[in-house]
VEXLUMDREN-821027 format. One record per residue (C-alpha): chain; x, y, z. Coordinates in steps of 0.25 Angstrom, whole numbers, plus 5000, padded with zeros to 4 digits. Example, Ala and Ser with C-alpha at 12.3 -4.5 7.8 and 13.67 -1.06 7.14 Angstrom:
// residues 2
{A,{5049,4982,5031}},
{A,{5055,4996,5029}},
This chain:
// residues 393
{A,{5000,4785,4881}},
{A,{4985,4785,4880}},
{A,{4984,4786,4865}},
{A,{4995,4777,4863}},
{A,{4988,4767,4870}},
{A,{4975,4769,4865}},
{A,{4981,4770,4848}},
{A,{4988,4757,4851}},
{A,{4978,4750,4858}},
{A,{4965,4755,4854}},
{A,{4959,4752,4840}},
{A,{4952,4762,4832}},
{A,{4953,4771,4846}},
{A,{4945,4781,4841}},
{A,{4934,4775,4838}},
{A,{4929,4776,4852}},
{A,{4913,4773,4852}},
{A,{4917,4757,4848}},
{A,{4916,4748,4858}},
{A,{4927,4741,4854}},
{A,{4937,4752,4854}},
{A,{4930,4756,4868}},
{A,{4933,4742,4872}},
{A,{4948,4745,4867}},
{A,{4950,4758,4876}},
{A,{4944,4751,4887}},
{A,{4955,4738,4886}},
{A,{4966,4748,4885}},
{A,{4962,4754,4897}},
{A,{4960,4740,4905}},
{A,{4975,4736,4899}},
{A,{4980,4747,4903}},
{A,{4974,4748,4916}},
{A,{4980,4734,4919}},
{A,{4993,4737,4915}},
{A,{4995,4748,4924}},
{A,{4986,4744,4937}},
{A,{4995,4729,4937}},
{A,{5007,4739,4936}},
{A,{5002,4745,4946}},
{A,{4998,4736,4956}},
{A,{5009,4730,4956}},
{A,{5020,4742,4957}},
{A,{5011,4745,4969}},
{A,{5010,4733,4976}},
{A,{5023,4732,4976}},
{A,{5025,4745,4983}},
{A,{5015,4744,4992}},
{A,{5020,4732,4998}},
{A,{5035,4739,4999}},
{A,{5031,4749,5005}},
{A,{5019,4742,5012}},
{A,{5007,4752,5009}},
{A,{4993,4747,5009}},
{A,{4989,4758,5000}},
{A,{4999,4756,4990}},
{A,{4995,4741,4990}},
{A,{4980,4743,4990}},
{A,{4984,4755,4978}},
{A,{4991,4744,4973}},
{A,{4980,4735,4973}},
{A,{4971,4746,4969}},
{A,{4977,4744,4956}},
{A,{4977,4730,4953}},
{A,{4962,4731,4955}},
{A,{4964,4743,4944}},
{A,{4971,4731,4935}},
{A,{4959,4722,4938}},
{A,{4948,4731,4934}},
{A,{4956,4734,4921}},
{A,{4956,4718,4918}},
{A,{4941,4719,4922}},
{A,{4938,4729,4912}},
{A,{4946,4724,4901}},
{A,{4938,4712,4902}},
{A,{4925,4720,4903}},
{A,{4929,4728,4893}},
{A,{4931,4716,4884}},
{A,{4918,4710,4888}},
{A,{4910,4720,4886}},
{A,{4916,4723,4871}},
{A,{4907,4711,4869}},
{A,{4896,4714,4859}},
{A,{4883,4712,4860}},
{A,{4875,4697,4859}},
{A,{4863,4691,4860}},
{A,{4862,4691,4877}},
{A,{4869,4706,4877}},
{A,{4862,4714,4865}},
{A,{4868,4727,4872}},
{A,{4882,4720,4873}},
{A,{4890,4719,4885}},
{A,{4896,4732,4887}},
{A,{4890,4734,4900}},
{A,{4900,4721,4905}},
{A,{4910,4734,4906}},
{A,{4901,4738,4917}},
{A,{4902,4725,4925}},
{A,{4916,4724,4924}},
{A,{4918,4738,4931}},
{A,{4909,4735,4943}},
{A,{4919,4723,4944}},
{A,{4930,4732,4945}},
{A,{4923,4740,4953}},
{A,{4921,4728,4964}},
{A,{4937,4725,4962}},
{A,{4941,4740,4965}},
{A,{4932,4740,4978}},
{A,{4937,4726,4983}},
{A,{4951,4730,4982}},
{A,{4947,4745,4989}},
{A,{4941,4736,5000}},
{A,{4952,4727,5003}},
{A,{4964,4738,5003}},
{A,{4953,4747,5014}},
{A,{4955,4737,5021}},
{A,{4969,4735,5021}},
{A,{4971,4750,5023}},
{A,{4963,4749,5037}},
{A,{4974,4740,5039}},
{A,{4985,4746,5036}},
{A,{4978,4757,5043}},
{A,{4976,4749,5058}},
{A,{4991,4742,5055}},
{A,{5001,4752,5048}},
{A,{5014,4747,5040}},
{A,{5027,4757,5037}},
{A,{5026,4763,5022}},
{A,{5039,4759,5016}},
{A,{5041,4773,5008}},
{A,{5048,4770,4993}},
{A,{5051,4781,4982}},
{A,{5050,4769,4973}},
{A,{5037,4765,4979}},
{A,{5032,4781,4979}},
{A,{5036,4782,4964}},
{A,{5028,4768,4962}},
{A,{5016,4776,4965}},
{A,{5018,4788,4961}},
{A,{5019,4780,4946}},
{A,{5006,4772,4949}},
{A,{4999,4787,4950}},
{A,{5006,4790,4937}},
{A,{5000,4778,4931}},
{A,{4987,4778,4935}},
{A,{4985,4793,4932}},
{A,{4988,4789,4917}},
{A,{4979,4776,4918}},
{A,{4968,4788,4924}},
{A,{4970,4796,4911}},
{A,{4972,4785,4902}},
{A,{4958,4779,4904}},
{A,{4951,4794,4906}},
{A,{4957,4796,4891}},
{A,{4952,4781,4887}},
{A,{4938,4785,4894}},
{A,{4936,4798,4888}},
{A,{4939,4792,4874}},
{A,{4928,4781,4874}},
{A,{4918,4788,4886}},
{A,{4920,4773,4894}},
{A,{4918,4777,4910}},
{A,{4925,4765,4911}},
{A,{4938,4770,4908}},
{A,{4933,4782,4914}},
{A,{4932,4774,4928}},
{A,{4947,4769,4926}},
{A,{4951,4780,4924}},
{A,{4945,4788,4936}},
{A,{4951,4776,4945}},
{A,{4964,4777,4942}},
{A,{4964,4791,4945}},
{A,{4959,4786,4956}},
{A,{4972,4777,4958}},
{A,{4980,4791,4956}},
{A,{4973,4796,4969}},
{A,{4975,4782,4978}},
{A,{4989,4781,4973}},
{A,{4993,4795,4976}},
{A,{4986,4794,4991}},
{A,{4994,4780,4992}},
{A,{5008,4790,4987}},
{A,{5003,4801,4999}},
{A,{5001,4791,5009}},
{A,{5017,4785,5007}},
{A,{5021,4799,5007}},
{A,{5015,4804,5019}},
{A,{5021,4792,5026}},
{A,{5035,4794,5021}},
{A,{5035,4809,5025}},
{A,{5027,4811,5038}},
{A,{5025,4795,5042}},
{A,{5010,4795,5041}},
{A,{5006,4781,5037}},
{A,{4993,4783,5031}},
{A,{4995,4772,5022}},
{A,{4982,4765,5027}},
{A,{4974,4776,5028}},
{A,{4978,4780,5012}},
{A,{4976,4764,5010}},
{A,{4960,4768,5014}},
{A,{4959,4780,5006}},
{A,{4964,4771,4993}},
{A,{4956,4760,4996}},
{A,{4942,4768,4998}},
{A,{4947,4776,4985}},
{A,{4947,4763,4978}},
{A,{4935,4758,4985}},
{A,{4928,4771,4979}},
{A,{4933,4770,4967}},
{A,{4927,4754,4965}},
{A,{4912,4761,4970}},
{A,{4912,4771,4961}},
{A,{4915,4761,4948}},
{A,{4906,4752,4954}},
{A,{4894,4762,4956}},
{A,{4898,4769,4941}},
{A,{4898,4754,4935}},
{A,{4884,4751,4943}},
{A,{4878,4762,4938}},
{A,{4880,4758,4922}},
{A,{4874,4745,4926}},
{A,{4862,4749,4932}},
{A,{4859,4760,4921}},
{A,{4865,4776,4923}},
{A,{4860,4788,4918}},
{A,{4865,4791,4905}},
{A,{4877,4800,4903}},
{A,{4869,4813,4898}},
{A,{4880,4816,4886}},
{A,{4877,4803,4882}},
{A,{4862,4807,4879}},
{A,{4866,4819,4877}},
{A,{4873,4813,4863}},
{A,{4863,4805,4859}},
{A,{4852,4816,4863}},
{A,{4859,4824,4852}},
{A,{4863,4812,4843}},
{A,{4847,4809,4841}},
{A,{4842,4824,4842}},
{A,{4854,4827,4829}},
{A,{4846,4820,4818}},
{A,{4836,4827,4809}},
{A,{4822,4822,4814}},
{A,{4824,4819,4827}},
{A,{4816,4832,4838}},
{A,{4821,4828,4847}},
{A,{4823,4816,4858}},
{A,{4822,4811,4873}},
{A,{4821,4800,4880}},
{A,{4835,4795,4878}},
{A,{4840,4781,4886}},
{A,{4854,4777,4885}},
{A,{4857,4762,4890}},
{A,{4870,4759,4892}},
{A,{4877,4745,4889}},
{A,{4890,4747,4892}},
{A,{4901,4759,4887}},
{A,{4897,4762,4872}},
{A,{4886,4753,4873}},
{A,{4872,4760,4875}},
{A,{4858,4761,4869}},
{A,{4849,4771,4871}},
{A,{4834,4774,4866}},
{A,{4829,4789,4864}},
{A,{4817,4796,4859}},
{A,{4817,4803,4847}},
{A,{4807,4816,4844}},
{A,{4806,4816,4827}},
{A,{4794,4825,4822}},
{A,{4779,4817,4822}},
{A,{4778,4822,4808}},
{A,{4789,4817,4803}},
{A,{4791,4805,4794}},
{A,{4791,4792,4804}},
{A,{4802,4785,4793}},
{A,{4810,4795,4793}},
{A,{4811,4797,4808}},
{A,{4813,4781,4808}},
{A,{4825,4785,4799}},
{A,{4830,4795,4809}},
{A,{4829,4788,4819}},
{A,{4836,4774,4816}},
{A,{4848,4783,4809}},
{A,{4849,4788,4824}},
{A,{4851,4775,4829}},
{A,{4860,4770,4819}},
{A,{4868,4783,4820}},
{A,{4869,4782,4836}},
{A,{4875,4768,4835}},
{A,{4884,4772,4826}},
{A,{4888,4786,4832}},
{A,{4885,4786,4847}},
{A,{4885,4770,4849}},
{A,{4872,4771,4855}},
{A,{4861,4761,4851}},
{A,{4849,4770,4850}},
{A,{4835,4767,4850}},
{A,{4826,4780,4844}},
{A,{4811,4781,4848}},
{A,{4804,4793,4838}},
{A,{4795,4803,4846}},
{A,{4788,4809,4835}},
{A,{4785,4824,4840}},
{A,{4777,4836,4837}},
{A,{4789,4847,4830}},
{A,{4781,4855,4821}},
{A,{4768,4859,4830}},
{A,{4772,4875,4836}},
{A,{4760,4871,4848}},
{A,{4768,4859,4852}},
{A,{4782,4867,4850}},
{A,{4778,4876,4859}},
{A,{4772,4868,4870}},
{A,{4784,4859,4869}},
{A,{4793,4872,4872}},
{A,{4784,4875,4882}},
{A,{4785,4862,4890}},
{A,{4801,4863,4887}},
{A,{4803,4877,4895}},
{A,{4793,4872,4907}},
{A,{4801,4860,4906}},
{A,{4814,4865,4909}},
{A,{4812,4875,4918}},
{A,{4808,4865,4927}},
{A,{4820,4857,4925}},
{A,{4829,4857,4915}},
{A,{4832,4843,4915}},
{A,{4818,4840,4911}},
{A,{4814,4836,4896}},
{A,{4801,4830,4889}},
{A,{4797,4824,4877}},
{A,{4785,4817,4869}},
{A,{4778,4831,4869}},
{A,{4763,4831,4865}},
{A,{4753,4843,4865}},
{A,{4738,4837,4866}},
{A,{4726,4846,4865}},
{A,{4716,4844,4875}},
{A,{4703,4852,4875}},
{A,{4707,4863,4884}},
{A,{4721,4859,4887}},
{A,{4736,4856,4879}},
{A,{4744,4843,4885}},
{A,{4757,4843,4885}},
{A,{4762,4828,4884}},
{A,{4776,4824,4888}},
{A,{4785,4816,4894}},
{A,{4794,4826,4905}},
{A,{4809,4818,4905}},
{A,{4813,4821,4921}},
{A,{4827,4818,4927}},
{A,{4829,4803,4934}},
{A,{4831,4808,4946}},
{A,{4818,4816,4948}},
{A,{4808,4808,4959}},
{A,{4794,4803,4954}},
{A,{4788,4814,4963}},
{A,{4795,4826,4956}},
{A,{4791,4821,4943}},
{A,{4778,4823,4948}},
{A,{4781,4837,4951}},
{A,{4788,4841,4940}},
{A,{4777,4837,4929}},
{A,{4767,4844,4938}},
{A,{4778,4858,4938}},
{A,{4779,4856,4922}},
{A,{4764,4856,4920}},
{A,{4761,4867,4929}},
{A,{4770,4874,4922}},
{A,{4765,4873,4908}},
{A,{4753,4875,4913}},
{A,{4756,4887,4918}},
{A,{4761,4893,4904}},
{A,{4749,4886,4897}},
{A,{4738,4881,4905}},
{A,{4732,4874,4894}},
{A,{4743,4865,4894}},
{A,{4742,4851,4904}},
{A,{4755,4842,4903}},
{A,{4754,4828,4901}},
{A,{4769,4823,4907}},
{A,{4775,4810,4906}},
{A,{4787,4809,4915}},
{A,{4800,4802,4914}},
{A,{4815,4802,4919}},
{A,{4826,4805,4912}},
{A,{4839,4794,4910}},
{A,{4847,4805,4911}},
{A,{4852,4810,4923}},
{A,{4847,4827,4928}},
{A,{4840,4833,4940}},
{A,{4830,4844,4940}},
């Protein structure tokens, strides 16, 4: 069903990293998502009222707030599609984002009002009306949102959006609420518990929860999250693949929305090398990233010492003290400078984000204790800075 959808309504499918055809798998997803959550809503209504549940009616609800998310993010889908102008030089990808925590405001109001209606329901019991009829509603609902789970998980994994990742982990979510409300008629209509509140709570907290955590994922692409480490990992190896290029380090990635980031990186190309013909390597990079990653990448050259054996093994040196004091640690822009009775060792030591001001401190104190100690004429000069990445020592 997936395919059959995605071949009849998605142009040139396969050609995954253009915005346009990501913008087409996220519309089929928000039209599909409305179909089935109006369809929903109202089967469930229905039967909620019938048999006069709370937690079927707030389930219910629950799913026309589904509908209205998917309308949201059609329309911020659309929107974002929009390509860059004069006021937005970096488009308006990040419109995506907005819309979400919208959505994310919708699904905790609705939350809030059914809790509240459980603690009714809870303080003023009604008789459940049992129904086979009513039971196989919702036993169909949970089919039908199981498939929209898997539907939007395969859409997701097709064009990496953590969109269409989120849907799809909340109608999974709806599996688990639907199947609680199921439990709750059953239990009633077999011992004569009525629980129907108390599940009521359970389902609204559930959605409640579910709005927090799409709001605080949403937040933390607005403000500027660490980047995802395969990410730089890719381009890492992307720059690092070319003939003349050392090395590199000091990677940043900005993010403007799905499929829409810059980034900026240092690349190491030999000091002896011709400049114009590092120049060339360099812009043929950045051409090549667009064109092959979709990344807008800016190159800085770091011309570097490759052929000296002194320097080679200083620098091998430096590494093995380096690492066995942590291994998440790196440097770069290594010099060796000769003083009259002492060897510098200048570099800047790249240290995990979460490391405290003071333990910096300490751990450029260990690391030149410890060079010290395997040649005391060497005195390090260290510059320190964090890492954009994420990592622990």
């Amino acid at each position: 069903m997936t395919e059959l959808l995605v071949r009849k309504f998605v142009k040139d499918y396969r050609n995954t990293g253009s915005i346009k055809v990501r913008t087409a798998y996220g519309m089929l997803s928000s039209v599909v998502g409305i179909a089935c959550n109006v369809l929903l809503f109202a089967v469930k209504l229905v039967t909620g009222m019938l048999i006069r549940s709370v937690s079927v009616m707030s389930d219910a609800f629950n799913n026309l707030s589904d509908a209205a998310s998917s309308v949201i993010s059609f329309v911020g889908i659309r929107m974002a599609e929009k390509p860059a102008d004069a006021d937005h030089p970096f488009g308006h990808g990040r419109i995506e984002y907005i819309t979400t925590l919208i959505v994310s405001f919708l699904v905790l109001e609705v939350g809030w009002t059914f809790l509240k209606s459980s603690f009714q329901k809870i303080l003023h019991p009604e008789e459940l009306i049992f129904g086979g009829l009513s039971l196989c509603i919702l036993l169909l609902s949970i089919g039908v949102k199981l498939w929209l789970s898997f539907f939007n998980r395969r859409l997701s994994k097709r064009v990496n959006s953590s969109v269409l990742k989120a849907t799809a982990v909340d109608s999974m979510n709806d599996v688990l609420v639907t199947a609680a409300t199921v439990g709750s008629i059953l239990i009633y209509r077999f011992l004569h518990w009525n629980i129907d509140g108390y599940v009521g709570v359970v389902v609204s907290g559930m959605i409640m929860y579910a709005g927090f955590n799409i709001a605080k994922e949403t937040v933390n692409s607005l403000i500027g999250e660490a980047g995802d480490p395969e990410l730089y990992k890719s381009i890492t190896e992307f720059v690092e693949g070319y003939d003349g290029i050392v090395g590199s380090h000091d990677l940043i990635v900005h993010n403007y929305g799905p499929s829409r980031s810059m980034a900026s990186i240092h690349a190491e190309v030999p000091c002896d090398a011709d400049i114009e013909a590092s120049h060339e390597i360099v812009d043929r990079i950045e051409r090549d990233a667009m064109r092959t990653l979709g990344i807008f990448l800016v190159i800085h050259m770091d011309p570097i010492d490759t052929r000296s054996e002194e320097v080679q093994q200083f620098r091998a040196m430096l590494e093995e003290v380096v690492k066995e004091e942590c291994e998440e640690l790196s440097f770069h822009d290594f010099r060796l400078v000769h003083g009259r009775d002492s060897i510098n060792l200048i570099f800047d030591l790249v240290l995990p984000r979460s490391m405290r001001s003071e333990d910096m401190d300490a751990m450029k104190k260990r690391i030149t204790a410890r060079v010290a100690e395997r040649d005391q004429r060497c005195h390090c000069v260290i510059t320190a800075e964090k890492s954009y990445m994420g990592g622990t020592c």
